[in-house]
C-alpha positions in Angstrom: 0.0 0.0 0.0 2.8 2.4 0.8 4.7 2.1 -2.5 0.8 2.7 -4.1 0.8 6.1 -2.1 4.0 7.0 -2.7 3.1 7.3 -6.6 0.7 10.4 -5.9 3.7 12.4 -4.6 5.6 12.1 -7.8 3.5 14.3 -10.1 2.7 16.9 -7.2 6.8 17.2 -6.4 7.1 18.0 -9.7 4.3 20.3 -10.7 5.5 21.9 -7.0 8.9 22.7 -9.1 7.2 23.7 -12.6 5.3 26.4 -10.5 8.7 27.3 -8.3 10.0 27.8 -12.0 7.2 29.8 -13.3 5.6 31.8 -10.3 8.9 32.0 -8.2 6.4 32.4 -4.8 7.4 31.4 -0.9 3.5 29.3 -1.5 5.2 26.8 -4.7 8.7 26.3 -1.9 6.7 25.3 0.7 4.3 23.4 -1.5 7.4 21.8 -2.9 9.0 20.8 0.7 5.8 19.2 2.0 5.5 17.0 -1.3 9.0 16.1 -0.8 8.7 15.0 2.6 5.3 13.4 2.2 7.2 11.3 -0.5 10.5 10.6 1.5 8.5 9.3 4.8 5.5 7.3 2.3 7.9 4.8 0.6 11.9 4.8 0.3 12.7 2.4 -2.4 10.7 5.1 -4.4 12.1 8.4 -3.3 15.8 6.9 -3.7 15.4 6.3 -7.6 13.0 9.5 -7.9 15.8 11.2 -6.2 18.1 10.1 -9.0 15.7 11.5 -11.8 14.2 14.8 -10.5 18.6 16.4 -10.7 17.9 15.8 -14.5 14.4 17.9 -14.7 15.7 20.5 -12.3 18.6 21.1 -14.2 16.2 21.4 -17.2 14.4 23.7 -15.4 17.5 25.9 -14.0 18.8 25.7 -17.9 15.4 27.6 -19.0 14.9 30.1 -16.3 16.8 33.7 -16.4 16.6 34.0 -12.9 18.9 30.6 -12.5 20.7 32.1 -9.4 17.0 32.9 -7.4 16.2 29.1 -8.4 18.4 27.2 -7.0 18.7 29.0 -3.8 15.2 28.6 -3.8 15.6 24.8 -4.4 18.1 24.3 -1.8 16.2 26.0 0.8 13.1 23.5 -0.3 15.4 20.5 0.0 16.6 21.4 3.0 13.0 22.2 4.3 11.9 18.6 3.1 14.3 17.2 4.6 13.7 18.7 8.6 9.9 18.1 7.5 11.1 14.2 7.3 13.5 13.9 9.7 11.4 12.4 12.2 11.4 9.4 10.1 14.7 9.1 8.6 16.8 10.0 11.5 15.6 7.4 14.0 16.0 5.0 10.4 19.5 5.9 10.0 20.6 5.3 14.0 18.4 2.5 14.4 19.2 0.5 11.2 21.6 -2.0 13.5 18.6 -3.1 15.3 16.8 -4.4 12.0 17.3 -7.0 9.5 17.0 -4.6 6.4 20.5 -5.6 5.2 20.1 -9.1 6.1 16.9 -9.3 3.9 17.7 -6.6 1.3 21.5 -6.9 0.7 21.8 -10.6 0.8 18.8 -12.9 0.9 16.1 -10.7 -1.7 18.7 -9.4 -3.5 20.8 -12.4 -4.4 20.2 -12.5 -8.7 20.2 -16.3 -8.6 16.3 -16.6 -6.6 14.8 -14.7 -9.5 15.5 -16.3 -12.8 12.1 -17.1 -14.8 11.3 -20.5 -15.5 10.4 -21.1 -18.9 7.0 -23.0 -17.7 6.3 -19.6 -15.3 6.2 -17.6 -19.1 3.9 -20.3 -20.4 1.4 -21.2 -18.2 1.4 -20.1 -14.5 -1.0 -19.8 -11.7 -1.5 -15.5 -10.8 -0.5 -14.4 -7.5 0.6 -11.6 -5.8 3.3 -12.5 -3.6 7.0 -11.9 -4.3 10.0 -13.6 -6.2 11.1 -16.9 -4.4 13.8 -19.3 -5.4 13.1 -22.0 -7.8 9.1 -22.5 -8.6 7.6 -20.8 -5.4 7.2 -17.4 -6.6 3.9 -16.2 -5.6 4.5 -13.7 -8.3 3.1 -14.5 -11.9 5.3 -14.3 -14.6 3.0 -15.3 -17.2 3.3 -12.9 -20.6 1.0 -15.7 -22.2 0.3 -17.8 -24.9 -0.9 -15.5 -27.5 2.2 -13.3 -26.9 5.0 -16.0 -26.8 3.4 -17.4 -30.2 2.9 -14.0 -32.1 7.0 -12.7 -30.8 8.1 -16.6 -31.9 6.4 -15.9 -35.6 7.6 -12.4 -35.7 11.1 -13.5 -35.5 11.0 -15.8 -38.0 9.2 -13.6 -40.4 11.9 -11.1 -40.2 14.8 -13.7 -40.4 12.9 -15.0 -43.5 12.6 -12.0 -45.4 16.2 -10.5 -44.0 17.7 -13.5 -45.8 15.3 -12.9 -48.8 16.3 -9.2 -49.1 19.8 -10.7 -48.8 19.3 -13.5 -51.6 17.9 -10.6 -53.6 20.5 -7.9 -53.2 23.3 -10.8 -53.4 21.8 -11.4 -56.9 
């Protein structure tokens, strides 16, 4: 549920920065801040890749502006904002992380690449489910693209191999 509420934040911390970029009021910062935190304390494993994204539209948006200096003063003061908004929940995250088994589940057990290979039978024909990726055949997770879809990608392939060797036959001639 958390990851499903974190997606509302995205559009509305960005739309906060358009208007920052347009409007350049204290109302669009502090709009801004509270969308920031709101998305830092709904869901983590979303703001961290987010966080790697919005540089790229801020810097489109600092490229475009003539006031670039008022900007990003403006954008670090938001950040900065954001972050004391959140702190109550990242702090106590950061110090108390020894307590928890985050990297025990995260760094070595989930995120081992060898537990979630596809089977060829999971693409094929596979019970849904909406559980996670387990080793082997226990995924609660469906993997099932279907029959339909394997069949028409199999016969596009060979189509185009056929006629790529036709158009080579023919140019070859």
């Amino acid at each position: 549920m958390a990851e499903s509420f974190s997606f509302v934040w995205l559009p509305l911390v960005l739309w906060s920065f358009y208007k920052l970029y347009r409007r350049k009021s204290v109302k669009y910062i502090l709009l801004a801040a509270a969308f920031l935190a709101l998305l830092m304390i709904t869901h983590n494993l979303v703001f961290l890749p987010f966080m790697l994204i919005l540089p790229i539209y801020l810097l489109f948006l600092v490229l475009k502006t003539p006031e670039r200096k008022l900007f990003v003063v403006n954008c670090l003061i938001l950040t900065v904002l954001a972050f004391g908004l959140s702190a109550f929940f990242w702090i106590p995250a950061i110090f108390e992380k020894k307590f928890t088994l985050v990297d025990q589940l995260l760094l070595t057990n989930l995120a081992d690449f060898r537990i979630h290979f596809v089977y060829l039978q999971q693409l094929w024909n596979w019970t849904w489910g909406f559980g996670g990726s387990a080793a082997g055949l226990a995924d609660g997770i469906s993997f099932k693209i279907g029959k339909l879809h394997i069949l028409a990608s199999v016969t596009t392939f060979v189509l185009a191999a056929v006629l790529l060797k036709k158009r080579e036959d023919f140019q070859n001639f």
